[in-house]
C-alpha positions in Angstrom: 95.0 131.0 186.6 95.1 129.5 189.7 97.6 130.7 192.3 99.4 127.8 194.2 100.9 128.9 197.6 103.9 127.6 199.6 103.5 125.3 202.4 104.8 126.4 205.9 104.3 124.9 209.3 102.3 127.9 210.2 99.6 127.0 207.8 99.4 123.5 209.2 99.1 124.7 212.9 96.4 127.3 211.3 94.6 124.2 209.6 94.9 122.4 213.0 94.2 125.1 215.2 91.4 127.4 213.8 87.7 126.0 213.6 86.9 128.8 211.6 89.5 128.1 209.0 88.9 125.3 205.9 86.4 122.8 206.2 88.5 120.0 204.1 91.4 119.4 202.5 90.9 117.6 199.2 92.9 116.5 196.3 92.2 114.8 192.8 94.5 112.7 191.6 94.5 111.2 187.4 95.5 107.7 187.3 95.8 105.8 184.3 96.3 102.0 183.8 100.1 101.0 183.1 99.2 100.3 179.9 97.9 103.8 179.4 94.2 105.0 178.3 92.1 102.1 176.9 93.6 99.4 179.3 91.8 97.1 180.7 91.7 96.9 184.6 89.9 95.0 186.9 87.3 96.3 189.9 86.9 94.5 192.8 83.9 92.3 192.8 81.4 91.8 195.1 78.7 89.1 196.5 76.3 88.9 194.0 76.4 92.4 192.1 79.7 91.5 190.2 81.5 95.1 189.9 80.0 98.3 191.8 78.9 99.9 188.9 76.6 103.2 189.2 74.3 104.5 185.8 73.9 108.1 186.2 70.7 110.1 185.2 72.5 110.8 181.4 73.6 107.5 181.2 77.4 107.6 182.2 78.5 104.2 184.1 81.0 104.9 187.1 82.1 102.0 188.3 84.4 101.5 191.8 88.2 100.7 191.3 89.1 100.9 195.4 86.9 101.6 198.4 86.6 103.9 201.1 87.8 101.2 203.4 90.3 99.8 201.2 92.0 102.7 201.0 92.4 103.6 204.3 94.0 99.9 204.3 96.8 100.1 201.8 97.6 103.8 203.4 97.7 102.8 207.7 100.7 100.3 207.1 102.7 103.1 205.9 103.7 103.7 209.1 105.4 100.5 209.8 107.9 101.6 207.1 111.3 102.9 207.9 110.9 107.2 209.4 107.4 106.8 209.4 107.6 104.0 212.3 108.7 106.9 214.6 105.2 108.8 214.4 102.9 106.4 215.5 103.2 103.6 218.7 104.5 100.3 216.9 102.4 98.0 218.5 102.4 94.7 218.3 100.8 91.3 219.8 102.4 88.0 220.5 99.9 85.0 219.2 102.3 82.2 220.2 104.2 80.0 218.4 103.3 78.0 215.6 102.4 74.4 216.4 103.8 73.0 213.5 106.7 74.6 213.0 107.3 76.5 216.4 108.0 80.1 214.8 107.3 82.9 216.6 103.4 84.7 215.0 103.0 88.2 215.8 100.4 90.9 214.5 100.8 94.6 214.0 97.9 97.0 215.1 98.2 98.8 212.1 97.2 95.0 209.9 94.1 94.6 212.5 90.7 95.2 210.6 89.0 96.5 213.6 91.8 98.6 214.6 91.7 99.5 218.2 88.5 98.0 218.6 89.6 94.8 217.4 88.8 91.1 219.0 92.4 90.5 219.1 93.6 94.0 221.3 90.4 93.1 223.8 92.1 90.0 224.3 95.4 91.1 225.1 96.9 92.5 228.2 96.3 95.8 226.3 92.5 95.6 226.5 91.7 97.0 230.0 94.3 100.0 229.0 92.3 100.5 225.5 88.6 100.3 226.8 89.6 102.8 230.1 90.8 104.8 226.2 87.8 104.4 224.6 85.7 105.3 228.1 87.6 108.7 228.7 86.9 109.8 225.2 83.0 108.8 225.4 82.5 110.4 229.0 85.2 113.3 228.7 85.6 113.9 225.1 89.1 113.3 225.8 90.7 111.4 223.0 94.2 112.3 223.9 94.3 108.9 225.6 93.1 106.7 222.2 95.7 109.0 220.2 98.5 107.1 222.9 97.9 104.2 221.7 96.5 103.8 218.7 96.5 107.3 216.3 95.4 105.7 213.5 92.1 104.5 215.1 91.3 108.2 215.1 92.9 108.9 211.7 91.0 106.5 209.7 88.2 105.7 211.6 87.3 102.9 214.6 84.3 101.6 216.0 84.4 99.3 219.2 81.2 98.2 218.7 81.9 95.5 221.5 82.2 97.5 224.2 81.9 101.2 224.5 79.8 101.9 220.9 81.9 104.8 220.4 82.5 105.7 216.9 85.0 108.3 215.6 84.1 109.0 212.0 87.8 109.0 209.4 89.9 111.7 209.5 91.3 111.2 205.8 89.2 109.7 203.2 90.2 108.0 200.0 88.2 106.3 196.8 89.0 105.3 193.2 86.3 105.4 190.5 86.4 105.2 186.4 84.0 106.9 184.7 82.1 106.5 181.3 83.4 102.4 181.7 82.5 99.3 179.6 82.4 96.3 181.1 84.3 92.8 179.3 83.6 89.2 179.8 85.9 86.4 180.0 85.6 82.7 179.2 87.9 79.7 179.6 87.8 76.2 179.0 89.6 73.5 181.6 90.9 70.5 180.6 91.5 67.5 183.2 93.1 64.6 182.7 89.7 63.0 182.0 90.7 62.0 178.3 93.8 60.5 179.2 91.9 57.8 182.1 90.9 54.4 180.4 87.1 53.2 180.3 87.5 51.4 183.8 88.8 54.3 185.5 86.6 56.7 184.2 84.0 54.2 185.6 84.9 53.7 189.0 85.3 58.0 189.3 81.9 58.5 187.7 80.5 55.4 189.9 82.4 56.8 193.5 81.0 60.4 192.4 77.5 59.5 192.1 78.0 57.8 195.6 79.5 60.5 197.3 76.9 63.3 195.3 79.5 64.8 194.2 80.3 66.0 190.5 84.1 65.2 189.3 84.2 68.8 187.7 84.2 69.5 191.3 87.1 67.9 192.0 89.1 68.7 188.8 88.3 65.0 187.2 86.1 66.5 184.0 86.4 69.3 182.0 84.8 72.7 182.4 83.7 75.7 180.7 84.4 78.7 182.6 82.0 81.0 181.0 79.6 81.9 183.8 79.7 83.2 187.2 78.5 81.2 190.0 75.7 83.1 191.0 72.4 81.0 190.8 70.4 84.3 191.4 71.5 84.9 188.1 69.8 83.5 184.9 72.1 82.2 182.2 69.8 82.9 179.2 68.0 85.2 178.3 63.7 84.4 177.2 65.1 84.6 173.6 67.9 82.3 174.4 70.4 84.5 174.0 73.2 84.4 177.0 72.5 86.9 179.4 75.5 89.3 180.2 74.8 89.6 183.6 75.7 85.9 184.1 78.9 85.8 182.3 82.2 85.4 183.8 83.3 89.0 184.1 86.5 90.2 182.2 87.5 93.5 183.4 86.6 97.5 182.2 87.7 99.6 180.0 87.4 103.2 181.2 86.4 105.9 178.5 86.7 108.4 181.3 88.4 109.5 184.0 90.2 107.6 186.5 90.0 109.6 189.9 91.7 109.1 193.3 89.5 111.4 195.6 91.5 112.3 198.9 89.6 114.3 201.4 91.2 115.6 205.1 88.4 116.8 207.4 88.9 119.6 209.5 85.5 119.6 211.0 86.5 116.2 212.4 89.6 117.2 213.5 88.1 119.7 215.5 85.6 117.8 216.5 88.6 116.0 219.0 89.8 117.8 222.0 92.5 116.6 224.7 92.2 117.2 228.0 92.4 120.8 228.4 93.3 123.5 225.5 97.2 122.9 225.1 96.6 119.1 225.2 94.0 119.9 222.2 96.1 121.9 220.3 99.0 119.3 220.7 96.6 116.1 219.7 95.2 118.1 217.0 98.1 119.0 215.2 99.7 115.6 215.7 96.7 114.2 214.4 96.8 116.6 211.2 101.0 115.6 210.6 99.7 112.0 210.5 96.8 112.8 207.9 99.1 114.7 206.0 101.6 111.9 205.8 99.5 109.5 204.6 97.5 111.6 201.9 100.5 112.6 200.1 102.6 109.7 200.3 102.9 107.9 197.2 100.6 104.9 196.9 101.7 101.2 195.1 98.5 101.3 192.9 99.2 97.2 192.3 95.2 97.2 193.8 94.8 93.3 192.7 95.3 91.0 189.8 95.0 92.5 186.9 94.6 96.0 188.0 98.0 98.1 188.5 98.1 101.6 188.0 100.2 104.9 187.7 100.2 108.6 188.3 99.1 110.7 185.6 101.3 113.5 186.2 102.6 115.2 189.4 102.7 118.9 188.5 98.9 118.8 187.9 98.1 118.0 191.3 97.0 120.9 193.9 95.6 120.4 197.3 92.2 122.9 197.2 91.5 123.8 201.0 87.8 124.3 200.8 86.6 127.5 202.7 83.6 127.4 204.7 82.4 130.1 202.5 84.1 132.0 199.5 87.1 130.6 197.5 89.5 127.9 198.1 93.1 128.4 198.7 95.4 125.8 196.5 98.9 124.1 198.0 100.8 121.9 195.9 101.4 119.9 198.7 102.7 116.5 196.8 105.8 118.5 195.8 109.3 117.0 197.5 109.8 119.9 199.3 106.2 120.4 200.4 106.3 116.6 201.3 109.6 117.4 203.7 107.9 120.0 205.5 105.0 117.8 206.1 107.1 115.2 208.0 109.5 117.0 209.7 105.6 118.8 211.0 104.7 115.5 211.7 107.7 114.8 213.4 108.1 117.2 215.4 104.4 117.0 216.4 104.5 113.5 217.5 107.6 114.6 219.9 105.7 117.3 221.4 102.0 115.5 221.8 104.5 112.5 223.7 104.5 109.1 221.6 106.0 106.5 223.7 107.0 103.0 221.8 106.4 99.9 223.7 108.8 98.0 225.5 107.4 94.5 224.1 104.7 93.2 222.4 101.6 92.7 224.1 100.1 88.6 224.9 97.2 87.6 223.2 95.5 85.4 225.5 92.8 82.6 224.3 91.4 82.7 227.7 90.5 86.4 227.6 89.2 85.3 223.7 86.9 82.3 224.7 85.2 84.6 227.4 84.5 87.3 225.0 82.6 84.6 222.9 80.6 84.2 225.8 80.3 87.8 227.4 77.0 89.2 227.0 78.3 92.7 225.7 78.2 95.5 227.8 76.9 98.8 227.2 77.9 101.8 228.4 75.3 102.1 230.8 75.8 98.5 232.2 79.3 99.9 232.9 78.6 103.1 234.5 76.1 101.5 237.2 
């Protein structure tokens, strides 16, 4: 039988501190659809491949319920929430007001999709203050700086592939996959208000539509079958004339399997980020490690899209393994209330000590600064250094 230890604040700074320690922390989490096993749920779908669906050498379909990147979206906005807005800078940007209705639009860093590297921070009044961040960590390896401003760049990963190219890999990574799935099909029929129009207006539509090259299905004046994607890369029938799968609207899964949430902390990374001399290390790393924590074992709405909601198996099955560098794991129940109040008040107190400082007020977006970037010639790191 496993053993599961206790979590104390000594393992966290051990995790944070030694590079010889664990490689990873990782956790697998059961989901199930609300409905329980047999539900149907839906997978994102993608440009022309439908649903991510992988066929293993035996045969076994594992298809993808929430990506890498995904993830890491529905887990940064966490800390906008209530005591979690204390750990991280709440940074914000003023985009004007609304010309139609003349209410005030702000954005969150945490909503950006390019996080610290983001179009809209390098044209704000923060933008000189995050590319002299980005610079110290490429020519000092000093990311103590970026982890002022924007933590979460580091914790889930940032590119600014506009400026500096530098590239910090995630420091917690998530997925969801079913296994052993079968995919459904939908189909639907629309009905307009075609039937109810008299021979003359029915008419003068079909005559204005074949001026215009337009079909009325198109603009909701005919009725439509909705049995087949719109791909045209696609064939509807098959040689034999039967329909072809492929091309039909699709209508969810049904997973036979499995349903994992993989959740992976790595250390190597982490230690892979130094401050500016060996206490300012220490303090980023282990502020940076309180963060991860947080958001790995905070509990997740699992509402992923339209038809696709799911729950927690069951909470006494899950155990954090921290995977040696060689020989066993060592297992933490880390999910557990208690566990989950030692990681905050870590986190907590780690973010006191590394030096978080809130803004005063949001910073301007300016569409001056954003009209010049769209015609700067970018920079590389070598233009800048001459």
């Amino acid at each position: 039988m496993t053993e599961i230890q206790s979590l104390t604040k000594e393992t966290i700074n051990a995790w944070a501190d030694d590079p010889k320690g664990p490689v990873a922390l990782m956790l697998k989490q059961k989901l199930l659809p609300v409905d329980g096993e047999g539900g149907i749920i839906f997978p994102p779908t993608y440009a022309d491949i439908g649903y991510s669906i992988d066929v293993l050498s035996d045969g076994t379909k594992v298809a993808q319920i929430d990506s890498v990147p995904s993830q890491a979206n529905r887990m940064e906005p966490l800390f906008k929430e209530g005591e979690y807005k204390a750990l991280v800078p709440q940074i914000e940007f003023d985009l004007g007001k609304d010309k139609e209705d003349g209410s005030e639009r702000f954005v969150s860093l945490l909503d950006l999709a390019h996080r610290a590297g983001d179009a809209v921070v390098r044209s704000s009044d923060l933008a000189v203050q995050m590319d002299s961040a980005f610079k110290t960590m490429l020519r000092k390896h000093d990311a103590g700086p970026l982890a002022k401003l924007a933590p979460t760049s580091l914790l889930f990963g940032a590119w600014d592939s506009r400026g500096t190219q530098v590239k910090r890999p995630r420091l917690i990574r998530s997925f969801i996959r079913a296994e052993n799935i079968d995919v459904l099909h939908s189909a639907a029929q629309y009905n307009s208000v075609w039937k109810l129009l008299d021979d003359q207006q029915k008419k003068d539509l079909t005559d204005e539509a074949k001026a215009k090259k337009v079909k009325l299905s198109d603009k909701g004046f005919n009725d439509v079958p909705a049995v087949f994607r719109k791909n045209d890369k696609i064939q509807k029938y098959n040689k034999d004339g039967h329909v072809n799968d492929e091309a039909r609207v699709l209508g969810g899964i049904i997973a036979h399997g499995p349903i994992t949430r993989q959740v992976t902390i790595n250390l190597i990374a982490l230690h892979s980020l130094h401050g500016g001399d060996d206490d300012s290390t220490t303090k980023l790393r282990r502020y940076l490690l309180g963060l991860a924590l947080v958001a790995a074992t905070a509990d997740m709405e699992f509402y992923l899209r339209e038809g696709c909601l799911l729950k927690y198996v069951d909470d006494d099955d899950e155990s954090w393994e921290a995977v040696a560098r060689r020989g066993q794991s060592q297992f933490f129940s880390l999910s557990a209330e208690q566990d989950r109040k030692t990681i905050f008040a870590y986190a907590k107190e780690a973010a006191e000590v590394f030096g978080i400082v809130q803004p005063e007020k949001p910073y301007l977006f300016d569409i001056k600064k954003a009209k010049a970037l769209l015609a700067k010639k970018e920079e590389t790191e070598t233009d800048a250094e001459a």
